[in-house]
N, C-alpha and C positions, 0 to 999 in steps of 0.2 A: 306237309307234302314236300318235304326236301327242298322250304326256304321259309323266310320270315312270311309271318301271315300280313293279310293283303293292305291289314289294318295300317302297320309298321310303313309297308312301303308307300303306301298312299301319304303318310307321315314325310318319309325321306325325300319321296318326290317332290312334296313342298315344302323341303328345307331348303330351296336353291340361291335364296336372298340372305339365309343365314350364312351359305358356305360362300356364296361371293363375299360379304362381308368377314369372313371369316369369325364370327360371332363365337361359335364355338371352340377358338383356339385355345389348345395349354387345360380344355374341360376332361374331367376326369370318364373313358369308359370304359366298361364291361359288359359281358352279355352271357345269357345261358338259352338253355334250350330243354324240352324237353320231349320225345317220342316213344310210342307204342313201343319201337322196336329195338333192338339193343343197338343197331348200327342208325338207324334212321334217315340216315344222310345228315345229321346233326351238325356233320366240320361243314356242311357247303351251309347252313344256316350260320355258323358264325363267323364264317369269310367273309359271307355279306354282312354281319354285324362291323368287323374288322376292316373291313373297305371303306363301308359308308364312313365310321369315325376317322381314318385316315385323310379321308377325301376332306372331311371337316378341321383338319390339323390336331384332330380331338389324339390323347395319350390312351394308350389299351393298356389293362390291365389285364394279366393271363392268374390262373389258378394257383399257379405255385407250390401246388402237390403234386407228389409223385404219385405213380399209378399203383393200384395193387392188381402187381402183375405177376403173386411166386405162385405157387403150388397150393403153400396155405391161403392163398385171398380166396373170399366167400364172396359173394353179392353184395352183404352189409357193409363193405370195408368203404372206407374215404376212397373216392377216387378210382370206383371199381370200372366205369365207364373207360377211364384214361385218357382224359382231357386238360389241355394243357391250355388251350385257346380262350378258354371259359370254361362254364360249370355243366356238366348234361346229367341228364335223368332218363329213366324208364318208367313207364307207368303202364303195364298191359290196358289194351284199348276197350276191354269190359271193366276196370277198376273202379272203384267211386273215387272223388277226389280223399276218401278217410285212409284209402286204402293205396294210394299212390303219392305218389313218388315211393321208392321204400328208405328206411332207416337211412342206411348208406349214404344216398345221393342225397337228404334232408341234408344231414353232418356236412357233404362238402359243400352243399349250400351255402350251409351256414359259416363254413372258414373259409369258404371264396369269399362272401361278404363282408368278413372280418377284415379280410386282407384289403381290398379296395377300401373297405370306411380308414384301414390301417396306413393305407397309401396318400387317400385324402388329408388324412387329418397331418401328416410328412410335410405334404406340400402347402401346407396352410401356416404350417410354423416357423 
């Protein structure tokens, strides 16, 4: 509904010992999201992801793909949402979970995750 679920934030609300401490500083984050609908309000879900780890000193990692934004891009393409922030998906809100996400958003799932484990594994060495 056009923000992290209640779970997340009941989470963040009780990180305020962590971020006094700055506990989390120099920690690697990313975040995605996923809605019924193509727009979703999906960017005001990772602002708040994006703030929260700011607020923590935490590093954001963003997608690092381009959009498929020509003539020829389909659905299935990497990147077909056009997020930059993190990863988004669509999944129509009668789908089973076998049936959603589609193709597409799986793939840049899965090279958003590459990049962040790729960005980790940078800063480790």
């Amino acid at each position: 509904m056009g923000g992290v679920p209640w779970q997340f934030k009941k989470f963040a609300d009780a990180s305020s010992k962590v971020w006094f401490t700055q506990g989390w500083r120099d920690k690697v984050a990313a975040g995605f999201t996923n809605s019924a609908s193509m727009n979703g309000d999906k960017q005001v879900t990772l602002q708040y992801l994006i703030t929260f780890a700011l607020q923590h000193s935490m590093v954001w990692v963003g997608t690092g793909l381009m959009p498929s934004n020509s003539k020829a891009a389909n659905r299935n393409d990497v990147n077909y949402v056009a997020s930059f922030a993190g990863a988004m998906a669509q999944s129509p809100s009668d789908s089973s979970p076998d049936e959603g996400p589609l193709p597409g958003d799986l793939e840049t799932a899965r090279l958003f995750g590459r990049r962040v484990a790729d960005y980790v594994g940078k800063t480790r060495a």
